[in-house]
N, C-alpha and C positions, 0 to 999 in steps of 0.2 A: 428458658433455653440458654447454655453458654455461649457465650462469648469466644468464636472459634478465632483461633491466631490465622488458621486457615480456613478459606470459606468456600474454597473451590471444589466441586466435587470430583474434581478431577485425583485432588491431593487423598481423599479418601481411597478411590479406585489405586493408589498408587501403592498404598499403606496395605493395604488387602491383598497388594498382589507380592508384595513383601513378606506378610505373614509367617507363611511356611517356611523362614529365615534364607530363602535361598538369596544372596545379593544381586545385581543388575545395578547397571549400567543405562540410563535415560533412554537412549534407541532400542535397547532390551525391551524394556519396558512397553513402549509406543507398540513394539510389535508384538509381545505378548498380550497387550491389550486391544490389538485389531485381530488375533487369531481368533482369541475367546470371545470376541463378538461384544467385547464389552465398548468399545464406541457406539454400539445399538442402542445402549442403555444409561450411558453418560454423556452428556455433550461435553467430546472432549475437543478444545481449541491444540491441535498438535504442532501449534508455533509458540503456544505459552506454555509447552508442555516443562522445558526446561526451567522457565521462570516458577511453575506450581514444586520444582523438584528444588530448586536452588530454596524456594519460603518454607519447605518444610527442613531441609539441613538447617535454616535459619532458628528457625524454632526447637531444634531436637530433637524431630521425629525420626529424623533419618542421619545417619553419619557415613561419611566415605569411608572406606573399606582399603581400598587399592584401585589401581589405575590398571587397565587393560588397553593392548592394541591390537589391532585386528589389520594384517599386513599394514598396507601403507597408507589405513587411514590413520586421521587423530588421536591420540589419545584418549582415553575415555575415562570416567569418575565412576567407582562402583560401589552404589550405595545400601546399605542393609537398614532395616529398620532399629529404632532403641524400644529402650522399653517405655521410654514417655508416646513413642509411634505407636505400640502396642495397646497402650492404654486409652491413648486419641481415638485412634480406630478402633475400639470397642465401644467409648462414650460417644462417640459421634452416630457412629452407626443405632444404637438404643434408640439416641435422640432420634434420628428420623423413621425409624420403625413406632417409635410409641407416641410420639408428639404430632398430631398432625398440623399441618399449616396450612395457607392458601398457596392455591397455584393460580399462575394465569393465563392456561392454556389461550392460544391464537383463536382458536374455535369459540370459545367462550367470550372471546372479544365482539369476534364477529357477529353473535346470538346476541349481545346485549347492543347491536346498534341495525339490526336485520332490517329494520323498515325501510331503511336510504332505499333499497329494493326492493321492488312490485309483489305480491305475492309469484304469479307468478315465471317470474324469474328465478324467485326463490325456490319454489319446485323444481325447477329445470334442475340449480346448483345439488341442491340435495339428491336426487334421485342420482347426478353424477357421482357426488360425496358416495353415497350407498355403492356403488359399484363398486368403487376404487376402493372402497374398506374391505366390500367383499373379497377384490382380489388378493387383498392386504391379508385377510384373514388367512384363506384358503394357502397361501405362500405360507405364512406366520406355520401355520399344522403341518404343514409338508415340511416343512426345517425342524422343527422340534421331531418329528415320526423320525427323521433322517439319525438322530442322537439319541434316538432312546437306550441306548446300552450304556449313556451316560448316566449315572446318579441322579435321582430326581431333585436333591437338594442343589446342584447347580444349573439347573433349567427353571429355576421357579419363576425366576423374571418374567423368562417368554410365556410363563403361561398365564400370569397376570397380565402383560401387553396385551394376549389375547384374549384375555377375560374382560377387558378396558374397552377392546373393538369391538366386542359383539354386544355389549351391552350399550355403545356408543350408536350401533348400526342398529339396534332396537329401539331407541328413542328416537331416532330421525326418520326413522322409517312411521313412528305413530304423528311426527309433527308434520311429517310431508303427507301421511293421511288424511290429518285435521284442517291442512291448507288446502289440500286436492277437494277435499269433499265440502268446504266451506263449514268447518262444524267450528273452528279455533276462535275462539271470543276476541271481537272487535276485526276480523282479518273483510268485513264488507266495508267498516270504514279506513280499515288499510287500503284496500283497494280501490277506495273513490279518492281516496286521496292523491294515489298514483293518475288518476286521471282525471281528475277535475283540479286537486291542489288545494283542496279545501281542507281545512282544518280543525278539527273536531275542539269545541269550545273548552273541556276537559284538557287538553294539552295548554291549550293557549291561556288559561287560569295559573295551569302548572309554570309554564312561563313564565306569569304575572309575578307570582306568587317568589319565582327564584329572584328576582329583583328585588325584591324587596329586603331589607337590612335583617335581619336574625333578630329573634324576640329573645331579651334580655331571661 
């Protein structure tokens, strides 16, 4: 993968929305980027928004243009993209459509340490998780139906967001199955553990075993 001058993806979304050579102005920006719903889709920090705009002039993706006022606020810096912006934003974007990497979603945090809690507690949390996705979903299809007379090439996100949710609310729905129903391998010594504290000899080896120095 390259080595991005910029790493933020915010500086992408910025370069994108540049494209169509029209220039803008940093609060132009911000607010074009909260219209199109693209804060949905990018975590964008809107207090480093100027700092991600000042590293890409820095770099030459972007060049001020002219200055705008707008009555008697500030003056403003109005930036167009170059053609090294052009190019960035073509390379960068490839890269993250064709190179997959890891992510670390919070959920997946939380699945890889679920035992700290009971089985059923865990139940309880999921079957909430389930609703809330449900409602998530049902909202997600109601906002996209609402745009359909938009181009489907700029709705594709959301319909991956909602292809992410129902497949996400398919798998917890079978592990909150596997938990309700006692079928999930090892969930009877999960659950005595929760309540006696006893510790299945298989952990406590694993233990042993992480103490001890790494074999040459």
């Amino acid at each position: 993968m390259a080595k991005r001058k910029v790493t933020n993806l915010t500086g992408l979304a910025i370069l994108a929305l540049l494209m169509p050579g029209q220039p803008m102005h940093p609060y132009q920006m911000a607010t074009v980027l909260q219209r199109t719903g693209k804060d949905h889709d990018v975590k964008i920090k809107w207090g480093s928004l100027y700092t991600v705009v000042q590293n890409l002039e820095k770099h030459g993706f972007i060049s001020p243009t002219a200055s705008a006022r707008d009555g008697r606020r500030p003056e403003r810096t109005v930036y167009a993209i170059t053609d090294a912006g052009r190019a960035e934003a073509r390379d960068w974007l490839a890269e993250l459509v064709g190179d997959p990497e890891p992510e670390f979603p919070r959920f997946t945090t939380a699945l890889s340490v679920l035992g700290v809690l009971d089985p059923d507690t865990v139940a309880a949390l999921l079957a909430k998780r389930i609703a809330a996705l449900d409602e998530r979903i049902a909202a997600d299809r109601a906002a996209l139906a609402a745009v359909a007379h938009v181009p489907r090439i700029f709705l594709i996100e959301g319909e991956y967001a909602i292809a992410m949710l129902v497949a996400e609310v398919a798998w917890v729905r079978s592990l909150l199955a596997e938990i309700t129903s006692g079928t999930l391998p090892g969930v009877d010594d999960w659950r005595r553990y929760h309540e006696t504290g006893e510790i299945q000899p298989e952990f406590l080896q694993m233990l042993d075993e992480g103490d001890r120095p790494a074999a040459d």
